[in-house]
HTML snippet that shows the backbone in 3Dmol.js (N, CA, C, O; Angstrom):
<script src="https://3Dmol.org/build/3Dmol-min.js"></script>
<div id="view" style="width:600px;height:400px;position:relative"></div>
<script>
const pdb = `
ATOM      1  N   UNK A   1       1.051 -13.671  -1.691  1.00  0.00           N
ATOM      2  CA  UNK A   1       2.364 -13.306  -1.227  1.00  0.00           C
ATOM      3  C   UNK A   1       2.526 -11.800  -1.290  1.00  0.00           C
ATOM      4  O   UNK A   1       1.919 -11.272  -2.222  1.00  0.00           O
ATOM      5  N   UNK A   2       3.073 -11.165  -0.659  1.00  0.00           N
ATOM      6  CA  UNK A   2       3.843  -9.769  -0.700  1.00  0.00           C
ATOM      7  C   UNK A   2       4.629  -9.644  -1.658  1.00  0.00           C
ATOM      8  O   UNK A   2       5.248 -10.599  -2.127  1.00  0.00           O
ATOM      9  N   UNK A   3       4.760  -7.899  -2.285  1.00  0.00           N
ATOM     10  CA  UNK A   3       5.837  -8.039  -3.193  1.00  0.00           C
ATOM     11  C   UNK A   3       6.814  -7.480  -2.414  1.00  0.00           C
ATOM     12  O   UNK A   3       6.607  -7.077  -1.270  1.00  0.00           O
ATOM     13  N   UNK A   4       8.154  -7.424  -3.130  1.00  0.00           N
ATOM     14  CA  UNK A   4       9.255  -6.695  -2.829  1.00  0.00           C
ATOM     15  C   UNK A   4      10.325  -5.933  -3.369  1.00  0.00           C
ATOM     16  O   UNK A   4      10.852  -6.320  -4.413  1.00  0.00           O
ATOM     17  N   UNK A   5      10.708  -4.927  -2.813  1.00  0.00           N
ATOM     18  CA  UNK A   5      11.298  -3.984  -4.137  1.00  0.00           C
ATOM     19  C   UNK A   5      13.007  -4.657  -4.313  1.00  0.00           C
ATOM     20  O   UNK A   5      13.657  -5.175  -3.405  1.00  0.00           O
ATOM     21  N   UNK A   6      13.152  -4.591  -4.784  1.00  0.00           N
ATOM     22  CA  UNK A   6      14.676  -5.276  -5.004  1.00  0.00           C
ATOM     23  C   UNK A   6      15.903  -3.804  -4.971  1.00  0.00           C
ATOM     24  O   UNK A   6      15.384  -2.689  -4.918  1.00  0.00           O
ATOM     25  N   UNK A   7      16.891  -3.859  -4.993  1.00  0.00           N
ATOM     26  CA  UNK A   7      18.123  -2.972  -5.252  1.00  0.00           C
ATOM     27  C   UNK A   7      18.065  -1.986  -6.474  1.00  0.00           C
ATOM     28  O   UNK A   7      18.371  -0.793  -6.478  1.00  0.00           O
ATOM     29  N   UNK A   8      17.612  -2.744  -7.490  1.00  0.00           N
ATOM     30  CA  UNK A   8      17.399  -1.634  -8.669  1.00  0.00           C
ATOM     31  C   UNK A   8      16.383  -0.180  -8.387  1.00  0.00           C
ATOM     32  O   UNK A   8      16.265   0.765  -9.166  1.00  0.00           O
ATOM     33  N   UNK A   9      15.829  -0.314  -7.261  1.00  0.00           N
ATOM     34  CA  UNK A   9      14.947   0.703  -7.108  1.00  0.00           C
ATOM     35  C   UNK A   9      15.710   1.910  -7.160  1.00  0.00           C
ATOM     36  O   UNK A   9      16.870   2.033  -6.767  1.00  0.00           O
ATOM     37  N   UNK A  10      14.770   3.060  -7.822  1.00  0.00           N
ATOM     38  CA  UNK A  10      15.383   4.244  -7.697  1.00  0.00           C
ATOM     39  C   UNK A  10      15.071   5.898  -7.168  1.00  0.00           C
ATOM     40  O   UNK A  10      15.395   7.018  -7.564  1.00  0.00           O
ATOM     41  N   UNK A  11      13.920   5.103  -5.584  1.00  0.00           N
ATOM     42  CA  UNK A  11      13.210   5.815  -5.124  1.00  0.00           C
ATOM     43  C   UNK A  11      12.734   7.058  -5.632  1.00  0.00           C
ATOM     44  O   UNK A  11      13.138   8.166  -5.277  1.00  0.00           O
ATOM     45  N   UNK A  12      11.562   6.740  -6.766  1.00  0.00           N
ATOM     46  CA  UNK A  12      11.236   7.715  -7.343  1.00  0.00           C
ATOM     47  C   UNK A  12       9.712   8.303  -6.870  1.00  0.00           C
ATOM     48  O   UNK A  12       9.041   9.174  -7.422  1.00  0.00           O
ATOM     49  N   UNK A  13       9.447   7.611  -5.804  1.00  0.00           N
ATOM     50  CA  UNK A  13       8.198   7.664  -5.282  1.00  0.00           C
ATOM     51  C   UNK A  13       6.811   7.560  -5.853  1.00  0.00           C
ATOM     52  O   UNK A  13       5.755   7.849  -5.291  1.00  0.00           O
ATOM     53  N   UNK A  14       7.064   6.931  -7.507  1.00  0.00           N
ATOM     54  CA  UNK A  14       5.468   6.374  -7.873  1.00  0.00           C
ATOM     55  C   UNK A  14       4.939   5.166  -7.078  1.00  0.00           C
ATOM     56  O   UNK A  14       3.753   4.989  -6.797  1.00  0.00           O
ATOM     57  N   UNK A  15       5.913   4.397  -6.766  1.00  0.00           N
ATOM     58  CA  UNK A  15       5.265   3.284  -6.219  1.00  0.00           C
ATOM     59  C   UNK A  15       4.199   3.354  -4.810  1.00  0.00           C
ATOM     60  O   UNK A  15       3.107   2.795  -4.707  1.00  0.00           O
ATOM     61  N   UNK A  16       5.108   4.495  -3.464  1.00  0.00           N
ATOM     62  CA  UNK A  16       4.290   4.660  -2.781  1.00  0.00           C
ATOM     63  C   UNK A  16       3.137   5.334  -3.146  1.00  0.00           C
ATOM     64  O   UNK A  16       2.119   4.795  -2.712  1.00  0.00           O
ATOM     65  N   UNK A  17       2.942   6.451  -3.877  1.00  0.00           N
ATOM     66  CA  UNK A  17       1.644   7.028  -4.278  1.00  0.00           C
ATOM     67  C   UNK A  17       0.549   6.036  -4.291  1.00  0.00           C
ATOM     68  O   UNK A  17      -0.466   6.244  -3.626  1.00  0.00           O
ATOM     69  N   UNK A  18       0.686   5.010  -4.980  1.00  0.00           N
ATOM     70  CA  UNK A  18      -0.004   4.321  -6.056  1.00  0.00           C
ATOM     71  C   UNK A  18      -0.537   3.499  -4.793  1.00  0.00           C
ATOM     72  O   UNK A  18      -1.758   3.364  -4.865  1.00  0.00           O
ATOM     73  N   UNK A  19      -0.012   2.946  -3.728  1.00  0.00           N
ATOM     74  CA  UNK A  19      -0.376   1.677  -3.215  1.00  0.00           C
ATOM     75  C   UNK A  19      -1.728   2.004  -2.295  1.00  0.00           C
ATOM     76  O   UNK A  19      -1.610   2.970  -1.541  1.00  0.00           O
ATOM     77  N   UNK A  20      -2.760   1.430  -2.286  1.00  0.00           N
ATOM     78  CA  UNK A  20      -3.492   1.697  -1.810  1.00  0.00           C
ATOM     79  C   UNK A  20      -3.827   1.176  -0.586  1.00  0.00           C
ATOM     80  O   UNK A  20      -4.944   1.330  -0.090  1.00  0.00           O
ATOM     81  N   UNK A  21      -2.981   0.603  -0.096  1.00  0.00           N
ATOM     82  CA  UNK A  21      -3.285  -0.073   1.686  1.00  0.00           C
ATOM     83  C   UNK A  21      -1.840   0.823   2.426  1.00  0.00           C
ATOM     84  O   UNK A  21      -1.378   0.314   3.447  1.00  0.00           O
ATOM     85  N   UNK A  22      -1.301   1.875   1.997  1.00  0.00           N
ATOM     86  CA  UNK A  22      -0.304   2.569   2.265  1.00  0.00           C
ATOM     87  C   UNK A  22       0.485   1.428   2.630  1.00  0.00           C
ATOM     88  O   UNK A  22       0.241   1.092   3.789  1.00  0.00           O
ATOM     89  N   UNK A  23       1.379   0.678   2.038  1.00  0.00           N
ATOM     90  CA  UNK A  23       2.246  -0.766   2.680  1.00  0.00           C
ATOM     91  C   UNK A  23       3.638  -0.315   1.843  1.00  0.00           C
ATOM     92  O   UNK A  23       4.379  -1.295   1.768  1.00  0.00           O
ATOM     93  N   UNK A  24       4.231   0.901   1.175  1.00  0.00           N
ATOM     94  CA  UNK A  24       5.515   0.726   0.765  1.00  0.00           C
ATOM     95  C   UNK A  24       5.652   2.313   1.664  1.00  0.00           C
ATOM     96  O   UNK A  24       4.872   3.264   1.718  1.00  0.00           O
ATOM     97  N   UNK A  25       7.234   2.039   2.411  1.00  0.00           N
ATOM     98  CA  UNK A  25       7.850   3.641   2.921  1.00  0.00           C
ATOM     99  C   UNK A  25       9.091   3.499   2.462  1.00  0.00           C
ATOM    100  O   UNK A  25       9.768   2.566   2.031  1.00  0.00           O
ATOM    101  N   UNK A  26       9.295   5.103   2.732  1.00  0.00           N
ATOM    102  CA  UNK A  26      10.774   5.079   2.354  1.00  0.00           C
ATOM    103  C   UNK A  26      12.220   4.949   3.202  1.00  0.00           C
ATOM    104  O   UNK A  26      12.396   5.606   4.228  1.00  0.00           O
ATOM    105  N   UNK A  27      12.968   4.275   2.808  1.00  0.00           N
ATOM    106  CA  UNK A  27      13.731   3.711   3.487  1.00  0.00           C
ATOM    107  C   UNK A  27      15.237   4.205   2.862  1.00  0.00           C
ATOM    108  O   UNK A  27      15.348   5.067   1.989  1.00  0.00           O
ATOM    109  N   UNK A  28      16.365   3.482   3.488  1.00  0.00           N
ATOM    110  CA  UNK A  28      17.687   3.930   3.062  1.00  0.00           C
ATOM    111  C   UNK A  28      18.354   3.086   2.324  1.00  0.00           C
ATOM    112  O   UNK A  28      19.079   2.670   3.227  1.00  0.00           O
ATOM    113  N   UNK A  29      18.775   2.353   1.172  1.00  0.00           N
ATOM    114  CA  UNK A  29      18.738   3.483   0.312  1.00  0.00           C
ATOM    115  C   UNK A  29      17.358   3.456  -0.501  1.00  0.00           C
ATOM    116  O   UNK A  29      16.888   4.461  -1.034  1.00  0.00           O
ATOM    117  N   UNK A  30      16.830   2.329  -0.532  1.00  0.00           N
ATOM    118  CA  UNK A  30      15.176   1.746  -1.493  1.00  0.00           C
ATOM    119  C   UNK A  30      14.397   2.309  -0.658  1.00  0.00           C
ATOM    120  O   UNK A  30      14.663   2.928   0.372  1.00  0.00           O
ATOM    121  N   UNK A  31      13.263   2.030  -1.223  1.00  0.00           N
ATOM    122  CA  UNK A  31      11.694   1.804  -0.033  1.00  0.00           C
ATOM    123  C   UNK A  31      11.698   0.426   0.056  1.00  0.00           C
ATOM    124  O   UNK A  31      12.420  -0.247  -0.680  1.00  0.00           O
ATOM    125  N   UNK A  32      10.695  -0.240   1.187  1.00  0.00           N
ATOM    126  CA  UNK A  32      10.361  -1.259   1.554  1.00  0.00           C
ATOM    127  C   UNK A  32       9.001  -1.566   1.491  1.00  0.00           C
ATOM    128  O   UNK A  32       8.237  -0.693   1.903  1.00  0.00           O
ATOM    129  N   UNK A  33       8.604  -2.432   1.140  1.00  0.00           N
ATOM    130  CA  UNK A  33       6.866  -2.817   1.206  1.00  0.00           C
ATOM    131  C   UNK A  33       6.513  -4.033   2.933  1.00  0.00           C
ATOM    132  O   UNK A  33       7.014  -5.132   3.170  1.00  0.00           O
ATOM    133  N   UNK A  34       5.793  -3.459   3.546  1.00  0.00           N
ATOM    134  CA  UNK A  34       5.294  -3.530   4.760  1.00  0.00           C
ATOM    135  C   UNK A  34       4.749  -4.696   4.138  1.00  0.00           C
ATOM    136  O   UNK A  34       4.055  -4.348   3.183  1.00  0.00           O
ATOM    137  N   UNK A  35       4.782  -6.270   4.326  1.00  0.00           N
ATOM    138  CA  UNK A  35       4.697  -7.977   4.246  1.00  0.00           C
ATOM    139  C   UNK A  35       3.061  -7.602   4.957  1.00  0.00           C
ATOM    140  O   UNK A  35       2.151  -8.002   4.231  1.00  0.00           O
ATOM    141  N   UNK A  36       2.757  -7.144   5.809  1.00  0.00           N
ATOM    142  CA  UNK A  36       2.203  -7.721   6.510  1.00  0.00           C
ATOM    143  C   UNK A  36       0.633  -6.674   6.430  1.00  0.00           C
ATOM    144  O   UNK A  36      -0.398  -6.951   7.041  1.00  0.00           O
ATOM    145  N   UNK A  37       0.862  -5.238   5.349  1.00  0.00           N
ATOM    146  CA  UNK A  37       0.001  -4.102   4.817  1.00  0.00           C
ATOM    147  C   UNK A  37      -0.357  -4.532   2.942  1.00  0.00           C
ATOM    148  O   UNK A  37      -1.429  -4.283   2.391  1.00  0.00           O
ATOM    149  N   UNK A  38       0.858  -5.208   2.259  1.00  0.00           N
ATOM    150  CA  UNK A  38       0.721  -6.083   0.931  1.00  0.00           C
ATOM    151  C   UNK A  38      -0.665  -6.558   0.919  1.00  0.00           C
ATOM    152  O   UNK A  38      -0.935  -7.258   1.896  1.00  0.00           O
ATOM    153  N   UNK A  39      -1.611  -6.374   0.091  1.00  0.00           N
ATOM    154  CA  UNK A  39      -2.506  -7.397  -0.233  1.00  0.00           C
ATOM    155  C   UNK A  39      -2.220  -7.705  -1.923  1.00  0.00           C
ATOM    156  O   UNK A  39      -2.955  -8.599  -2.342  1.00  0.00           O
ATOM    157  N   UNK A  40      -1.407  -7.197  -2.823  1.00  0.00           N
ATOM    158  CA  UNK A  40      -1.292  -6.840  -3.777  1.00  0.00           C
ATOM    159  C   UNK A  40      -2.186  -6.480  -4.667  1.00  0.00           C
ATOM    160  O   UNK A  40      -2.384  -6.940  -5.792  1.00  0.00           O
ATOM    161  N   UNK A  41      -2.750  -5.576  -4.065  1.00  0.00           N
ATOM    162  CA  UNK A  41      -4.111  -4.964  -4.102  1.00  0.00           C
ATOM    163  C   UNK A  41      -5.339  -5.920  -5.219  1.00  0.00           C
ATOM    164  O   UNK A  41      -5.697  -5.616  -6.357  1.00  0.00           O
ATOM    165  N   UNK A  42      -5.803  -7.258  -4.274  1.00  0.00           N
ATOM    166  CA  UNK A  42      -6.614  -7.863  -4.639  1.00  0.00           C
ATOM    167  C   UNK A  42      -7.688  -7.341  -4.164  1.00  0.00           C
ATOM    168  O   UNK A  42      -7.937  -6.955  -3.021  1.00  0.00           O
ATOM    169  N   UNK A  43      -8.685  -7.351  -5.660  1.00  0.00           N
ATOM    170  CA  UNK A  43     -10.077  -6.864  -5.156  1.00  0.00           C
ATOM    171  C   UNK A  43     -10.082  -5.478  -5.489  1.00  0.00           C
ATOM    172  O   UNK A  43     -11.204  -4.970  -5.490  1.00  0.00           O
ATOM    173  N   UNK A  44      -8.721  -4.420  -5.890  1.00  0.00           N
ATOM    174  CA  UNK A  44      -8.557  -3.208  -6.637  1.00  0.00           C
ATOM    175  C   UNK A  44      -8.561  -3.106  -7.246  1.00  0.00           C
ATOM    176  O   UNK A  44      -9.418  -2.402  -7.780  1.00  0.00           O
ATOM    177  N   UNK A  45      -7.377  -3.832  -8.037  1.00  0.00           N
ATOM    178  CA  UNK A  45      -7.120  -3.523  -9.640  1.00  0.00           C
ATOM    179  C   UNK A  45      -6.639  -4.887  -9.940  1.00  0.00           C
ATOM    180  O   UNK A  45      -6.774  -5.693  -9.019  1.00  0.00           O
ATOM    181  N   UNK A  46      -6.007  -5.394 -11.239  1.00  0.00           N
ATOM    182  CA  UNK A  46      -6.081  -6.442 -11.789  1.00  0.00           C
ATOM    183  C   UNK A  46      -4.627  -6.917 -11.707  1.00  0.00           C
ATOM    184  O   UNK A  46      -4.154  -8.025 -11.965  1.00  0.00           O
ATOM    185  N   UNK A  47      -4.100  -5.904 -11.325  1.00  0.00           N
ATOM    186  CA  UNK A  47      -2.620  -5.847 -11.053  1.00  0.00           C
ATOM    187  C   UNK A  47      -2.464  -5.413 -10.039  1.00  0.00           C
ATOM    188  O   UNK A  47      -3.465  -4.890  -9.549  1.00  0.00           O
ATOM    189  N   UNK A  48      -0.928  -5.391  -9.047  1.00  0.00           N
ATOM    190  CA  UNK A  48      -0.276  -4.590  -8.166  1.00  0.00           C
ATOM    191  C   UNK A  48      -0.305  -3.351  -8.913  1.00  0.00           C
ATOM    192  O   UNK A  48       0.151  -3.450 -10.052  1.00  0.00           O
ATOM    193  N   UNK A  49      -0.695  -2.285  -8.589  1.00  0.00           N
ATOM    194  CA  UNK A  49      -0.480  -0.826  -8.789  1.00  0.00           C
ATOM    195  C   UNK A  49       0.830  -0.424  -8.762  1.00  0.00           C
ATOM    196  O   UNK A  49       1.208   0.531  -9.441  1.00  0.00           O
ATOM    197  N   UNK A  50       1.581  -1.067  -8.033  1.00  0.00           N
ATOM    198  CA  UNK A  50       2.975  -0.046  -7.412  1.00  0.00           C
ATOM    199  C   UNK A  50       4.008  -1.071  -8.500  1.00  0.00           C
ATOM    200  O   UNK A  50       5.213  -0.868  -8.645  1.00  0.00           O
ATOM    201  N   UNK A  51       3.187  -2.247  -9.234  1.00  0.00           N
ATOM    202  CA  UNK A  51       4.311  -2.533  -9.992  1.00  0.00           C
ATOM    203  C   UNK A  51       3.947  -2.517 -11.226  1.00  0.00           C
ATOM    204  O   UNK A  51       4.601  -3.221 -11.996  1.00  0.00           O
ATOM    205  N   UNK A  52       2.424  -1.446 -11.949  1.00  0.00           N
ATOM    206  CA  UNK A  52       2.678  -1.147 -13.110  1.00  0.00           C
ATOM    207  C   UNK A  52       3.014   0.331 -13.134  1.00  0.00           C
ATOM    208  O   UNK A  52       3.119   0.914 -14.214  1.00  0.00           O
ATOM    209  N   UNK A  53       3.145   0.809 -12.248  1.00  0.00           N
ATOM    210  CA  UNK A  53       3.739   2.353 -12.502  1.00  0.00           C
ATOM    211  C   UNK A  53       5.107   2.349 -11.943  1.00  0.00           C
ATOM    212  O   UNK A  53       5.589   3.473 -11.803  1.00  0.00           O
ATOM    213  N   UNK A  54       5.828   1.373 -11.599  1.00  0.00           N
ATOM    214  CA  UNK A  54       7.263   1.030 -11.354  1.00  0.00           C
ATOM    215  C   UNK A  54       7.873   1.364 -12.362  1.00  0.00           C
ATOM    216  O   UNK A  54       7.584   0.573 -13.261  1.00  0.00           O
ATOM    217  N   UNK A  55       8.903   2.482 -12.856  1.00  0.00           N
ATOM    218  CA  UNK A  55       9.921   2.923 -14.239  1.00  0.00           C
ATOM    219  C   UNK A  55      11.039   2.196 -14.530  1.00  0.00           C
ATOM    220  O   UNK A  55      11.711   2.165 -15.561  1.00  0.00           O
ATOM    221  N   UNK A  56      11.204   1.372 -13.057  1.00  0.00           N
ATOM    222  CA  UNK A  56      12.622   0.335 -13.560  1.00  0.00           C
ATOM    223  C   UNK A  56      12.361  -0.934 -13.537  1.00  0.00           C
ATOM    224  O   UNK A  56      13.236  -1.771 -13.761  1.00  0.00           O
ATOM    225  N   UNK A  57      10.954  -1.284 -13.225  1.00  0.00           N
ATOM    226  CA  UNK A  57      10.814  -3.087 -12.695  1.00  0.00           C
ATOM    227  C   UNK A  57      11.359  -3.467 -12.006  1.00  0.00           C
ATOM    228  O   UNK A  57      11.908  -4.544 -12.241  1.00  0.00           O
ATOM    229  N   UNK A  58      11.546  -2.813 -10.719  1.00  0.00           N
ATOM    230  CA  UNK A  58      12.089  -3.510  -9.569  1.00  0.00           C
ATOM    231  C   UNK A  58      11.173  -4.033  -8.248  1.00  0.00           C
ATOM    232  O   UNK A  58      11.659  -4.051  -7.117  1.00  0.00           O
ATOM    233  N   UNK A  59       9.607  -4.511  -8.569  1.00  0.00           N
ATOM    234  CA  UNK A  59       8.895  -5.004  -7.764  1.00  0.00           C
ATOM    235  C   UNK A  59       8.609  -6.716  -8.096  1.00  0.00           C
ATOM    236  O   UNK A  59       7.717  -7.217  -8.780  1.00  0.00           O
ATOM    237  N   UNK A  60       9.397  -7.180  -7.557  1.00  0.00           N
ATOM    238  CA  UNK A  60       8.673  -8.754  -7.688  1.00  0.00           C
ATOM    239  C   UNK A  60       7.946  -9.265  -6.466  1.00  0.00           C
ATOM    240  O   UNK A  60       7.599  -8.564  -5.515  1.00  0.00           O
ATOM    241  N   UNK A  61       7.722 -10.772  -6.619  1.00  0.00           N
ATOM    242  CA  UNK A  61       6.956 -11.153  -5.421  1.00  0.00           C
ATOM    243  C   UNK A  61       7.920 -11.786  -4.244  1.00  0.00           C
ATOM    244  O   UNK A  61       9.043 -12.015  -4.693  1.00  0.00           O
ATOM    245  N   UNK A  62       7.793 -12.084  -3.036  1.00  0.00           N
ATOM    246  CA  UNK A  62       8.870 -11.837  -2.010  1.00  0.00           C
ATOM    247  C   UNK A  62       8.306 -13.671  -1.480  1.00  0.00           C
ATOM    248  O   UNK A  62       7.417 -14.167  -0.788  1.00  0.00           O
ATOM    249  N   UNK A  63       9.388 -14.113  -2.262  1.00  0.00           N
ATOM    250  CA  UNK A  63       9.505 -15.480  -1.929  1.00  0.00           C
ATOM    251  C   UNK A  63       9.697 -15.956  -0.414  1.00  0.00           C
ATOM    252  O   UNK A  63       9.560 -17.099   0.023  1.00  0.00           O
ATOM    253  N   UNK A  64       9.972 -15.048   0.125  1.00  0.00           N
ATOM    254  CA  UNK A  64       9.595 -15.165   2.101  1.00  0.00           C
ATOM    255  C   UNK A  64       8.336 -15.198   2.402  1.00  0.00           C
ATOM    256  O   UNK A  64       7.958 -15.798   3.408  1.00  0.00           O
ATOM    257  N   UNK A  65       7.305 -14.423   1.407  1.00  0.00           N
ATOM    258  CA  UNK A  65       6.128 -14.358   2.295  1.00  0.00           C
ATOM    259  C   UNK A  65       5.130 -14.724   1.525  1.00  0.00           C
ATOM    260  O   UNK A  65       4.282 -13.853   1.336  1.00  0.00           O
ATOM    261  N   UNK A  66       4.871 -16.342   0.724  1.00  0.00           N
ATOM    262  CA  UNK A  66       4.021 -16.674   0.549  1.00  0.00           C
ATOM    263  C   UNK A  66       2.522 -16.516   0.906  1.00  0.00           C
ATOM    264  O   UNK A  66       2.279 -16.359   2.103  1.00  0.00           O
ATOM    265  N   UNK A  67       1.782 -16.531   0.290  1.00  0.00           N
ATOM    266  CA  UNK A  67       0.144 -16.281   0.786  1.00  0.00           C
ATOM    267  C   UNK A  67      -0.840 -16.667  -0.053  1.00  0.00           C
ATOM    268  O   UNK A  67      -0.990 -15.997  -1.075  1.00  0.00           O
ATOM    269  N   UNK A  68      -1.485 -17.512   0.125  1.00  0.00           N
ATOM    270  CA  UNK A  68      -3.009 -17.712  -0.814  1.00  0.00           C
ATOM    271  C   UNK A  68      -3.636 -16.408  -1.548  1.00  0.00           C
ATOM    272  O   UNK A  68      -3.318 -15.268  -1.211  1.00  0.00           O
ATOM    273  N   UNK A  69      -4.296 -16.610  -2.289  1.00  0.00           N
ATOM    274  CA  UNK A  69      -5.105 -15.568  -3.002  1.00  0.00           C
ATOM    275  C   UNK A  69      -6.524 -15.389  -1.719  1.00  0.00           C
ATOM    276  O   UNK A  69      -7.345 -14.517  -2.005  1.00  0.00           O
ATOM    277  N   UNK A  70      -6.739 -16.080  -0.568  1.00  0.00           N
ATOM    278  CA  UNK A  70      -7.741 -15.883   0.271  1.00  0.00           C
ATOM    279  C   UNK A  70      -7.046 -15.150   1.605  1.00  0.00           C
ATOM    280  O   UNK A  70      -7.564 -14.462   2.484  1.00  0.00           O
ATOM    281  N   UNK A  71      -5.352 -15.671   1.355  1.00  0.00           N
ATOM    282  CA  UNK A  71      -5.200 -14.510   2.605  1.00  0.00           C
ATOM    283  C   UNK A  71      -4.966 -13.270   2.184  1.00  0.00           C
ATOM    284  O   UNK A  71      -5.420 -12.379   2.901  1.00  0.00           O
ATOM    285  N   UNK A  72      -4.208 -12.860   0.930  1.00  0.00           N
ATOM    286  CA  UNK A  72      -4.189 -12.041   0.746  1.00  0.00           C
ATOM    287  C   UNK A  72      -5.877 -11.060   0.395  1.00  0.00           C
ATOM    288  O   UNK A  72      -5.932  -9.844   0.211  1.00  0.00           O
ATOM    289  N   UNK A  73      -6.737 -11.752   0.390  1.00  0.00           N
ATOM    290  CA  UNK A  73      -8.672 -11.041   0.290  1.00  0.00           C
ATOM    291  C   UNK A  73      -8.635 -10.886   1.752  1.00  0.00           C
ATOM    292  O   UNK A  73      -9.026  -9.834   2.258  1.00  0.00           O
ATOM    293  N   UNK A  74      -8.249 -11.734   2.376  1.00  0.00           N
ATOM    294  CA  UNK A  74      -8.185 -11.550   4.166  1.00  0.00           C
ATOM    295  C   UNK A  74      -7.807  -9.932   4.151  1.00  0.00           C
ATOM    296  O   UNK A  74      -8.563  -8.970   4.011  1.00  0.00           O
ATOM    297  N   UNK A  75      -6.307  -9.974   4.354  1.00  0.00           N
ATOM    298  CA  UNK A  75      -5.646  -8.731   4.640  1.00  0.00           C
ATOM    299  C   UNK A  75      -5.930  -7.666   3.996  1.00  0.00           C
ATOM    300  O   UNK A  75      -5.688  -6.587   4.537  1.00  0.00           O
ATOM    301  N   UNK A  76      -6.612  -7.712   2.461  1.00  0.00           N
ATOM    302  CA  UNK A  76      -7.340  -6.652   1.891  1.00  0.00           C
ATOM    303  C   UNK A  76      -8.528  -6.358   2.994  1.00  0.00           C
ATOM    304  O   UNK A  76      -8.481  -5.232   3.491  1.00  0.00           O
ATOM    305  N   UNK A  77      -9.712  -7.328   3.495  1.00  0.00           N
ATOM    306  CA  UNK A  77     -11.018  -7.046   3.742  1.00  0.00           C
ATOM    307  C   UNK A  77     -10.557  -6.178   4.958  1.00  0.00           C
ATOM    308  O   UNK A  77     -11.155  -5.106   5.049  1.00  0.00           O
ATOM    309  N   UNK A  78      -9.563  -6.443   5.955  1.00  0.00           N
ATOM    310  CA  UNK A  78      -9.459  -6.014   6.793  1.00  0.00           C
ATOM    311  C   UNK A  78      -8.512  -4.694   7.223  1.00  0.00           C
ATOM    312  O   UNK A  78      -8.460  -4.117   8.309  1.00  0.00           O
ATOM    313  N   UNK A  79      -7.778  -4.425   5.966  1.00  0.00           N
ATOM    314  CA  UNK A  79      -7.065  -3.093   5.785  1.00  0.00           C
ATOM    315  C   UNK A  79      -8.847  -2.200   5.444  1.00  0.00           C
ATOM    316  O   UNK A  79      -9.096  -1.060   5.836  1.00  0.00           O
ATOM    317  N   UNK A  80      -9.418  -2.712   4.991  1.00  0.00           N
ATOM    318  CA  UNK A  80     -10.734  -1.394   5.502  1.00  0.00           C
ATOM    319  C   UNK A  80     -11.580  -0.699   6.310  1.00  0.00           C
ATOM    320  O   UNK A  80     -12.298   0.301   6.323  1.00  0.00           O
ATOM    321  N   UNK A  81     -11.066  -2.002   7.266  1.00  0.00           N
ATOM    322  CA  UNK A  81     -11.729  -1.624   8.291  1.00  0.00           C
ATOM    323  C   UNK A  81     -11.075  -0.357   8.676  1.00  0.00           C
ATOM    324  O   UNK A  81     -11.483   0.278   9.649  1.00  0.00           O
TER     325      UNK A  81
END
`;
const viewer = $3Dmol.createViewer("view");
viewer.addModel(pdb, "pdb");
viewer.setStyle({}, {cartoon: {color: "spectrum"}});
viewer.zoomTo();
viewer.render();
</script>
């Protein structure tokens, strides 16, 4: 599944730094994470990146956009290309 930043965000811009398929921009008033750029960086790190350097915990997972642990390796293998 994709994550998603919720309202508490306080656009501090660690999260985009951090993401490595570039999938969060900034938006009005939060940022948004791009559903469809999310792999939650499987196959990077052991975690989402953008939600252990998050300062308020406002990244959860985005109950709209369910996904296997094989689609999300999908959308990783192919954000490299």
């Amino acid at each position: 599944m994709s994550l998603l930043i919720t309202k508490e965000c306080i656009s501090c811009d660690a999260c985009r730094e951090e993401c490595p398929n570039e999938a969060i921009f900034e938006d009005e008033p939060i940022y948004i994470i791009d559903a469809d750029r999310c792999c939650e960086c499987v196959d990077d790190y052991s975690e989402p990146a953008c939600i252990v350097v998050c300062p308020v915990e406002c990244i959860i997972t985005d109950p709209d956009n369910i996904e296997t642990a094989d689609e999300l390796k999908y959308k990783h293998v192919h954000m490299e290309i």
